[in-house]
N, C-alpha and C positions, 0 to 999 in steps of 0.2 A: 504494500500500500504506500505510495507517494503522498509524504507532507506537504502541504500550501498553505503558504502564509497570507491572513487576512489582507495584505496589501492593495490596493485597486490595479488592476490592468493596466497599463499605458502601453500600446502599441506604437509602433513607427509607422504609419500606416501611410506617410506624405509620397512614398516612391507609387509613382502612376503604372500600375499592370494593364496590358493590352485587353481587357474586354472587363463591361460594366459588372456587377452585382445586382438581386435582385432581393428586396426583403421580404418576408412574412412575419406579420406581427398580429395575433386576435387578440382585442385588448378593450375596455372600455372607451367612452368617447373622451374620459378626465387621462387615459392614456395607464390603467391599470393594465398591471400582465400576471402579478401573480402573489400566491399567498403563501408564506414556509417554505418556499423554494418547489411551489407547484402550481399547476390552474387554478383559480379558485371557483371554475365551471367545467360540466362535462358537454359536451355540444359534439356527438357523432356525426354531424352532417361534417360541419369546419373539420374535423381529424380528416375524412375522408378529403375533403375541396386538399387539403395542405399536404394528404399524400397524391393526389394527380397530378398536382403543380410541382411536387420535389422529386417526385420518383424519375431517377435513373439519372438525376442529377448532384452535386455536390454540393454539400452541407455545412456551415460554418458554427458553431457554437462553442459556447463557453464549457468548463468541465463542469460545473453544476447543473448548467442544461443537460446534456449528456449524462450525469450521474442519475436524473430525473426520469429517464427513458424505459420507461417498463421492461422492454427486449434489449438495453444494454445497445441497442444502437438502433438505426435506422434504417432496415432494409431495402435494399436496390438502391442505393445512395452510396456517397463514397462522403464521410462523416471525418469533417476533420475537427478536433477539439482544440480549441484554446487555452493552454493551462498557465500557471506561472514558473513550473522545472522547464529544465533546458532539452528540449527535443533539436536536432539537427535533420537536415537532410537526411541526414547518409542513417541516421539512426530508427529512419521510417523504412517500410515496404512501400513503395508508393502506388504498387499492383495492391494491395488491402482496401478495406473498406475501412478503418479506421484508421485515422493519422494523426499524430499528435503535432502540435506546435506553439511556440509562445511569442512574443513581443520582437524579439529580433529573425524569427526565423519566419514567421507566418507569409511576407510576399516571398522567398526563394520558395518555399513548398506552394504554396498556392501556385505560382506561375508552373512550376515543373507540374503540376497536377492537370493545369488546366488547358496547357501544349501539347499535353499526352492524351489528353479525353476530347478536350471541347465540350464540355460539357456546361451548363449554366452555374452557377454559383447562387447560392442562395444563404442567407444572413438569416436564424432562425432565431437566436438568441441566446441568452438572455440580455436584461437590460444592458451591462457595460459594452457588448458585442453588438446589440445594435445604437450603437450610440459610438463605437470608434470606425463602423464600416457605413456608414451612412451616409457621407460624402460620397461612396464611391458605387451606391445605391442608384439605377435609373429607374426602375421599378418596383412598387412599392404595392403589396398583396394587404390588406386591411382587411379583419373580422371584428368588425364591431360589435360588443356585447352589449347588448341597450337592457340594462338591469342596472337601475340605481340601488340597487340593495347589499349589489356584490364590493366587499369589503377586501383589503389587502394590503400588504407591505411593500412590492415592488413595483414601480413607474418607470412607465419609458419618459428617454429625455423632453422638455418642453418641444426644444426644435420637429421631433418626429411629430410629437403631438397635434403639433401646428400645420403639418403640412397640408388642412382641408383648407384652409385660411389662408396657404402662402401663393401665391401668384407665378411663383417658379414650378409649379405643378400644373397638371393638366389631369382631371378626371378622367380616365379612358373609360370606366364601366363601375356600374351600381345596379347593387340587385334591390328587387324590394325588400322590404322587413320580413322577417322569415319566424317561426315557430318551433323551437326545436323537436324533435318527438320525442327527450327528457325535459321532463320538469318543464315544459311548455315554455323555457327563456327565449325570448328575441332577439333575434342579431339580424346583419344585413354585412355583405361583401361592398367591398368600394376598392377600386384599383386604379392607382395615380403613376405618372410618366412624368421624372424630370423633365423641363423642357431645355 
């Protein structure tokens, strides 16, 4: 078992890699995501929409996102985790589904990963991780949980929060309000394009 130190993440994230990022985030409309270091809603329709959009493409999260994952990882995905120990290249398989990396190493593996697949990239979480790849973010997957009741510890940054309201966005698609078939909670899809 690998020790991590409470410290915050700071990636280097400034070096420009050749092809954008895409994110998914279900979260309230105040920009909640979660509660004890898990959802604090079950909504099986969203689980299903966020594996058609991620399946068979590559995965970016934090180790507590990751350590949160029922099956220990994310099926037909190539699942690269974020930690704070020193992962290198050379110390990955980069043929695996899972790959480790941290603050200095995360653009070498990412670029080597994504020369070799082509595959989309997607930013799943959690909060610190979508809040250092977000710049480099041109689309942006939104489940919005419409329950003022649902209560929680973690929030995405203001900036994500904002982007229904920011003018450098571009709405591409909204569904209507939806029902879930647990516990009858409402949500609605919305998907935004840097412009």
């Amino acid at each position: 078992m690998q020790s991590f130190s409470s410290k915050k993440i700071t990636l280097n994230t400034n070096n420009e890699l050749p092809f954008d990022m895409e994110m998914i985030v279900a979260c309230t409309p105040s920009g909640l995501i979660g509660n004890n270091g898990s959802m604090p809603w079950h909504i099986p329709e969203d689980l299903q929409r966020f594996k058609d959009i991620t399946e068979n493409g590559i995965v970016i999260m934090g180790r507590k996102t990751f350590d949160s994952l029922p099956g220990g990882k994310l099926k037909n995905r190539i699942n690269i985790v974020i930690t704070r120990s020193f992962f290198s290249i050379e110390m990955n398989n980069l043929d695996s589904d899972i790959i480790y990396a941290n603050e200095n190493t995360i653009n070498t593996i990412l670029q080597a990963i994504w020369e070799k697949t082509k595959k989309t990239v997607f930013v799943i979480g959690g909060a610190e991780i979508y809040k250092m790849f977000f710049h480099r973010c041109k689309y942006f997957y939104f489940t919005f949980i419409l329950d003022n009741s649902i209560t929680g510890d973690t929030f995405l940054d203001k900036t994500i929060v904002n982007i229904p309201f920011n003018k450098e966005y571009k709405k591409i698609q909204e569904s209507s309000v939806m029902k879930s078939i647990k516990k009858n909670m409402e949500f609605k899809y919305v998907t935004y394009k840097r412009l």
